[in-house]
N, C-alpha and C positions, 0 to 999 in steps of 0.2 A: 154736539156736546152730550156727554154722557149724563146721565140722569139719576141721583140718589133716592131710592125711596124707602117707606118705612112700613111695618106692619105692626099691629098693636099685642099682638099676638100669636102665638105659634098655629094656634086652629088656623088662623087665615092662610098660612101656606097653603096652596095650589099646584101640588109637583108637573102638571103638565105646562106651567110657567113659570117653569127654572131654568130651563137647560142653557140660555143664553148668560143668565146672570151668575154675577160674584154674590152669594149670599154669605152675610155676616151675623153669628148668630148672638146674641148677648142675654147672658142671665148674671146680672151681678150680685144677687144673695143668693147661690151662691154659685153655680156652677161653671159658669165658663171662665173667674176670676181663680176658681179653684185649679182648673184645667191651666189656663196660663203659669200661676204660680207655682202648680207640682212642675212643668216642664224645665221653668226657670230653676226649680232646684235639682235639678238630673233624672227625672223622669221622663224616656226614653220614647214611652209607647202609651197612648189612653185609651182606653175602648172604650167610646161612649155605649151605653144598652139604656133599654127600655126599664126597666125593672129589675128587681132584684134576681129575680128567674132566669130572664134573660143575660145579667150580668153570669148567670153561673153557669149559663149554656155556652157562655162565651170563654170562662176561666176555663173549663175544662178544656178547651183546647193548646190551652198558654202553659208557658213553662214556668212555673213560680209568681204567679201576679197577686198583686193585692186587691184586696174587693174593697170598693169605700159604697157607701151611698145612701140615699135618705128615700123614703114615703111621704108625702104630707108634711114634710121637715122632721119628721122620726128617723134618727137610725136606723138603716135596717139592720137585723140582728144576725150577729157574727160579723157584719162588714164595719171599717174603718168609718171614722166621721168623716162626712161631705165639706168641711168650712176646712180653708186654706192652711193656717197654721196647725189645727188639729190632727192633719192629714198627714203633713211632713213632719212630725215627731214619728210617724211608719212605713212612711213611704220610701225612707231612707233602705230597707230589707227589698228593694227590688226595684227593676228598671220599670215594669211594667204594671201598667193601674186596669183594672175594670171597673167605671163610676158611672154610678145609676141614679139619677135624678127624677124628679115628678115631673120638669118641667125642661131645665135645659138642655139634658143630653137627649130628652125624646125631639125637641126640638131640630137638633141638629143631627138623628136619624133622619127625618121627616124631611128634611132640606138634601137631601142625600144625592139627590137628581140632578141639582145645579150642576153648572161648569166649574164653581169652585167655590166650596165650602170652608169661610174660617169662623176662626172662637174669637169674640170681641171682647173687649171688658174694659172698665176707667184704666185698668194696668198697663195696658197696652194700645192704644189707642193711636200714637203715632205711628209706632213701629208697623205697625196694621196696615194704618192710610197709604203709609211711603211706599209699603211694598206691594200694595194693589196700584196702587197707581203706576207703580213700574211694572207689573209683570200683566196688568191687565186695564193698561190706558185705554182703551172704547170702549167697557165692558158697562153695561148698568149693573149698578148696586142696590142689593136689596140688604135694609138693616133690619133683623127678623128681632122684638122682643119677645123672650118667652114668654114673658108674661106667668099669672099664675092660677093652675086649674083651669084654664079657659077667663080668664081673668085680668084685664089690663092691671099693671101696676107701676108705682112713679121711678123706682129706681131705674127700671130697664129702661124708660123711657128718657131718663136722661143718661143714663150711659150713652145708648144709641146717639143722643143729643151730643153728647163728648165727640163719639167718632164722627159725626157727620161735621161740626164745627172744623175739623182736621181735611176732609174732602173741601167745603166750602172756602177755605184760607187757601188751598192748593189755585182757583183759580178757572179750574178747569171741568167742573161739575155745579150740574142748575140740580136744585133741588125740588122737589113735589110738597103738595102742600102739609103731606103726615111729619115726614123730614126736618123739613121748615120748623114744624111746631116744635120740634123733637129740639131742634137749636135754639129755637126762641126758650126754651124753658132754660138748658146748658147755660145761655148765657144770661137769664135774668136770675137765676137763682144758684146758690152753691151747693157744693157736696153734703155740709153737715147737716145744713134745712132742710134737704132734700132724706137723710137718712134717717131724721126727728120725727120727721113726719108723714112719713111712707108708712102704710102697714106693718111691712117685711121689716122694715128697720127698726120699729116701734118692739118689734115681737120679737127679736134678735138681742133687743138691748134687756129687757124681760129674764134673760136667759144669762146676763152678767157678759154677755161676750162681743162687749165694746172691742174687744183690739182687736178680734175676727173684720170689725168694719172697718175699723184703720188701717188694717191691712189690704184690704181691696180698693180701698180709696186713695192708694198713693199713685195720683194720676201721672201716666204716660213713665211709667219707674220701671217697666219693661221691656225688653225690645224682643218681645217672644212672640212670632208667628204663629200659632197653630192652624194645620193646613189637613183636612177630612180628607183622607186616603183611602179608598178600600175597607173604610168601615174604622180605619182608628188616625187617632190623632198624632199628628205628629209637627216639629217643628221646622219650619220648611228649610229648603238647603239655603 
């Protein structure tokens, strides 16, 4: 039986103990719920980059992309905002994104190695499960939180907690004991307590932009794959 487990953070990734697994990468404030969401709305192609540098080493090659992405949770300057809604009031002028993250897109560079790399998030969580399960029934699962600055933190951990509850129901998956806890939280406690009183959520609501969290929290309202290709994101066939 296949094996779920969790990492509390992106530092712990270990690329010479990928190649066998499905790694799933989750940052829900804000970047893999952002990545799901532009896909959902017609954006065609993501380039996750390291920084904003990097994002522009990367547009230079593209035909017309948009830059979005954050430092520290700072826009960086000239690119489009990194939160969900903010993003698709622009991102509507092109099929293709370049988004640069502190934490989630370096994350899923960094997992690059795996056998198969997707974007998790509360958005999508079933859509996710169903389609690892079918296309990589014996695979171990690795649910990677970004986490923040080297920094555990509570949302990614119950996001992750969302998608492993989806493995666990399937039947067919023993889980490890990070995993486990990762459910144990999903399922003793809800979305909005968990967004009250999280750092990340705490510091978001600060900033007036409650319906940015409303909007990543509308669990399993996706059915968008995002599958790590060749360096960009895309939604799987």
């Amino acid at each position: 039986m296949p094996k779920v487990h969790l990492l509390f953070k992106k530092e712990e990734l270990d690329a010479s103990r990928l190649q066998d697994k499905v790694v799933i990468v989750v940052d829900v404030l804000f970047a893999t719920s952002t990545i799901v969401h532009a896909l959902g709305r017609g954006v065609a192609d993501i380039w996750p980059a390291r920084d904003a540098e990097h994002a522009s080493h990367i547009a230079a090659g593209l035909e017309s992309p948009i830059l979005a992405g954050e430092h520290l949770g700072i826009s960086d300057p000239g690119f489009a905002p990194p939160m969900p809604l903010a993003l698709a009031e622009v991102c509507l002028a092109s099929d293709t994104l370049v988004y640069s993250t502190t934490n989630g897109t370096v994350a899923l560079i960094d997992a690059a190695s795996a056998a198969h790399v997707y974007v998790g998030a509360l958005l999508n969580g079933a859509a996710l499960v169903a389609h690892v399960i079918q296309a990589h029934p014996q695979a171990q699962v690795l649910l990677v939180c970004s986490g923040s600055v080297d920094r555990f933190n509570l949302e990614d951990f119950y996001g992750a907690g969302h998608i492993a509850a989806h493995f666990e129901r399937s039947g067919n998956y023993s889980m490890t004991d990070a995993a486990m806890a990762a459910l144990l939280l999903y399922r003793g406690c809800n979305v909005d307590t968990v967004m009250s009183v999280s750092y990340g959520g705490r510091l978001i609501r600060q900033y007036d932009l409650q319906h940015e969290i409303d909007c990543i929290t509308q669990l399993d309202s996706h059915d968008i794959v995002p599958v790590l290709s060749d360096g960009c994101l895309r939604q799987v066939a």
